[in-house]
C-alpha positions in Angstrom: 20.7 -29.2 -41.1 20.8 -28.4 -37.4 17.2 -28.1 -34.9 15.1 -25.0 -36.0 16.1 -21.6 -34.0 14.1 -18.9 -32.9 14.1 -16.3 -34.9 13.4 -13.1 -32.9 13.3 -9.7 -35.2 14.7 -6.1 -33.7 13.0 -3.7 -34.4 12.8 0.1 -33.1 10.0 2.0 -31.9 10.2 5.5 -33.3 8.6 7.9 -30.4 9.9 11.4 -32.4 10.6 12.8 -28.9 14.3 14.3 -29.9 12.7 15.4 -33.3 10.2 17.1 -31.9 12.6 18.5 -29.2 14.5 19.9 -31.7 11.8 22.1 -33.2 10.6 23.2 -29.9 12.2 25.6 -27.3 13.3 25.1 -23.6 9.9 26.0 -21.9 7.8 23.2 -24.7 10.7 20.8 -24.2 10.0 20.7 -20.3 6.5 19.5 -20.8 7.3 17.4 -23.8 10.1 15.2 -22.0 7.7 15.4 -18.9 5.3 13.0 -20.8 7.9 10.3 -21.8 6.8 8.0 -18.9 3.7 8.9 -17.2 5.4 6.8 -13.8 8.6 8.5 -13.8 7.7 12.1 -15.7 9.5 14.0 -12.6 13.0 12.5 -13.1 12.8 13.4 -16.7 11.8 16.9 -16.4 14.5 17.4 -13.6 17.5 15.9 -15.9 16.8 18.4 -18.7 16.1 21.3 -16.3 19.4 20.7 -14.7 21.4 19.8 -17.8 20.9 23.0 -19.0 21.9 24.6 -15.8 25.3 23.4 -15.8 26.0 24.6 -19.6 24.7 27.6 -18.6 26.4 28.1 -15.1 23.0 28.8 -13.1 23.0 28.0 -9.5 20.3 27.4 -7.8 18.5 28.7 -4.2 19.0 26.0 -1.2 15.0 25.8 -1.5 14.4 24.9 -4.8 16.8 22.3 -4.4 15.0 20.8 -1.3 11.9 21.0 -3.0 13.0 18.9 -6.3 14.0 16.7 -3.8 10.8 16.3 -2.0 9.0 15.7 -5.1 12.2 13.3 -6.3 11.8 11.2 -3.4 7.7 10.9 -3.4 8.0 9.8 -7.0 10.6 7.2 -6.4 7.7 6.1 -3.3 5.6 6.0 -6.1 7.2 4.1 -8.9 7.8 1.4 -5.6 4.9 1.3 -4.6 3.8 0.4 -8.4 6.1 -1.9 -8.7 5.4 -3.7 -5.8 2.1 -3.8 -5.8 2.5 -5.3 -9.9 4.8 -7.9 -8.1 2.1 -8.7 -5.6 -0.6 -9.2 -8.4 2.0 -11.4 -10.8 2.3 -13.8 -7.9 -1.8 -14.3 -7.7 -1.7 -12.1 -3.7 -4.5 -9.6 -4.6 -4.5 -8.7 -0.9 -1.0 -7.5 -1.0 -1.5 -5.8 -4.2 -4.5 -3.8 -3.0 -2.7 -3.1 0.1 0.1 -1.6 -2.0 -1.9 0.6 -4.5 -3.9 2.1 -1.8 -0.8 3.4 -0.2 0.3 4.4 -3.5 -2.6 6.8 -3.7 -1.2 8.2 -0.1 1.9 8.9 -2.1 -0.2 10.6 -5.1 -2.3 12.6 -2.4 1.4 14.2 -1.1 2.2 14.4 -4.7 -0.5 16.8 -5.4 -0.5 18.7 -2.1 2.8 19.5 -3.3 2.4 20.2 -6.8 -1.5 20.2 -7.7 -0.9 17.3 -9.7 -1.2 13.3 -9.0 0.5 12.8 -12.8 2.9 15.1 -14.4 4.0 17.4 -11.9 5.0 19.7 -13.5 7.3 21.2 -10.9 10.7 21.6 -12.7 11.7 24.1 -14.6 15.2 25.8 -15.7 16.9 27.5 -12.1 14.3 26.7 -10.2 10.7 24.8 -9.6 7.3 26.6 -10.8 5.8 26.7 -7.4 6.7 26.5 -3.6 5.4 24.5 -1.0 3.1 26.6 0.7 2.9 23.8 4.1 6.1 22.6 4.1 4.8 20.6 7.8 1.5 19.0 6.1 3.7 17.5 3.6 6.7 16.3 6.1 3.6 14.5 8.3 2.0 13.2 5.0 5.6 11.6 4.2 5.7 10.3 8.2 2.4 8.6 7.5 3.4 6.5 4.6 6.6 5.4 5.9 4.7 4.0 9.4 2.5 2.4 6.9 4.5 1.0 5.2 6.5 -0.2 7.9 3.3 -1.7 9.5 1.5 -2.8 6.1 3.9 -3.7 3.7 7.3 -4.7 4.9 6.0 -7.3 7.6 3.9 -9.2 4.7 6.5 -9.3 1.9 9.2 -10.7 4.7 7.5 -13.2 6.1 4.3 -14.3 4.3 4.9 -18.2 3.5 3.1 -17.6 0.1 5.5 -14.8 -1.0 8.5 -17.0 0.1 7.5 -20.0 -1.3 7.1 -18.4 -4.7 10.1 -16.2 -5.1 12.4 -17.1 -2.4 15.6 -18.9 -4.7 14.1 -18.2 -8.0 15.8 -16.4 -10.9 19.0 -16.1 -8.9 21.5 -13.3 -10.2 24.4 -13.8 -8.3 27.0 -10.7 -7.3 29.2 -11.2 -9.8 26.8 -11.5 -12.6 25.4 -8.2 -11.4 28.3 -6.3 -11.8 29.4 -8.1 -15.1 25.8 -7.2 -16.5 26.1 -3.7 -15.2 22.9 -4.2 -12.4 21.7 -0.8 -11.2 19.5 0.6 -8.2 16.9 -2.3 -6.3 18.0 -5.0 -8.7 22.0 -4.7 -8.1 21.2 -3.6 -4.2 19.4 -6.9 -4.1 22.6 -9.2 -5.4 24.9 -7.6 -2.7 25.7 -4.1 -4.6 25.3 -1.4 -2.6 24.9 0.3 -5.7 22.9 3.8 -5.1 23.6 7.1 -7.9 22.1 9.4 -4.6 25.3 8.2 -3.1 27.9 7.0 -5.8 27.5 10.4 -7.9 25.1 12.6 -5.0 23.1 15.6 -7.0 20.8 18.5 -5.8 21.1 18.3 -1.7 21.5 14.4 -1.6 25.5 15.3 -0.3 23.9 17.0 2.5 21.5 14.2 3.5 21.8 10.8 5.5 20.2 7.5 4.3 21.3 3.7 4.0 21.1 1.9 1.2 19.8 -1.1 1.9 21.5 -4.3 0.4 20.4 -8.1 0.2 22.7 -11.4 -0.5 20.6 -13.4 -2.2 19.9 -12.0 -5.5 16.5 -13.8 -6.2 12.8 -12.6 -6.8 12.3 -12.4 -3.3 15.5 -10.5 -2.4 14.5 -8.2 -5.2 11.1 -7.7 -4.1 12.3 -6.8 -0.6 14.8 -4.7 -1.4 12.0 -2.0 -2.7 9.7 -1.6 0.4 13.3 -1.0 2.4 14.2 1.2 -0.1 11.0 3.0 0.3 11.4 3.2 4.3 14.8 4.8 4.2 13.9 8.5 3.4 17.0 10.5 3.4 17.2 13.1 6.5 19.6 16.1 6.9 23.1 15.0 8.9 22.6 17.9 11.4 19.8 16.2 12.5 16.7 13.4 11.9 14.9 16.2 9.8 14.0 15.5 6.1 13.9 18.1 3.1 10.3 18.8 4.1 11.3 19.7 7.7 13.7 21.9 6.1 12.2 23.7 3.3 12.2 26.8 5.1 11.7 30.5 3.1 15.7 30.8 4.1 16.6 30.4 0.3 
């Protein structure tokens, strides 16, 4: 007899989410698949609404595609700043971590000056969005506001702060060509040297139409990963014809 392994069962969580789907119609399924993930509820509202767009042939107005955007981009600020701030707190910097929620709740004050909600937007629906943006400049200057805090508050700390280096700075290494092997996506593959972005590889909505980097990292370790977020966050994507983002440019035009 060999040394006693670890026996680790699989098991699966059953949710019902395509069973109840399936015994609702379009309109119920929107706010059912909505509530999957209370973080990430816009993304999931948005792939439905626009998969049955394309079986159905329906093109939408140059306006609700930069407002999907708008609210596309403030949750991905969100789920960021989450993260981050999560990161801060695993690492024992409540500072940081406080620093980082409270500019989350800047995020979740644009969120609902957009939509009227700080959870569940609600904003998506078949062809279109439910509701416009009714100050399309109060909402660009919100998203100004974050980024120069961000680039003031954030950045500066998770860069150069010995206690954040001396923590994550060469630990849990995934090198470049164990992220592409493993199939790495977004900040984690960005982080290992993968300029790996789906706004860029496979562009949706307006994103062909917009400029923004995608900000990579060699090292491929916690830190690497960790930084790769709040750059991620500060690169909002602008229109090519000029430094104008989908805020600036959700005119009544269309």
């Amino acid at each position: 007899m060999g040394p006693p392994r670890p026996v680790f069962p699989v098991s699966f969580n059953f949710r019902a989410i395509e069973w109840l789907a399936e015994r609702k119609n379009y309109t119920q399924d929107l706010a059912l698949v909505e509530r999957v993930c209370g973080i990430c509820s816009n993304v999931h509202a948005l792939t439905s609404s626009r998969a049955l767009e394309q079986l159905a042939g329906v093109e939408l107005p140059a306006r609700a595609l930069h407002i999907r955007v708008i609210v596309h981009e403030a949750e991905r600020l969100h789920s960021h700043h989450l993260w981050a701030g999560v990161a801060a707190e695993v690492i024992g910097f409540q500072t940081l971590f406080m620093t980082c929620f409270a500019l989350r709740e800047k995020v979740m004050d644009m969120l609902e000056a957009v939509s009227g909600n700080r959870v569940n937007y609600a904003m998506n629906k078949p062809g279109g969005v439910t509701r416009d943006i009714v100050d399309p400049g109060m909402v660009a200057a919100m998203a100004r506001a974050i980024r120069t805090a961000l680039e003031r508050e954030i950045i500066p700390v998770f860069t150069t702060d010995p206690t954040v280096r001396a923590r994550c700075a060469g630990v849990g290494v995934l090198t470049h060509d164990e992220a592409l092997a493993w199939g790495a996506l977004g900040p984690v593959a960005r982080a290992s040297g993968l300029p790996q972005d789906i706004r860029k590889a496979a562009p949706y909505e307006i994103y062909d139409r917009l400029d923004f980097e995608v900000p990579v990292r060699p090292e491929g370790d916690v830190l690497a990963r960790i930084v790769a977020r709040p750059r991620d966050r500060r690169e909002l994507p602008y229109h090519r014809e000029g430094r104008r983002g989908p805020a600036d440019r959700a005119d009544r035009r269309g």
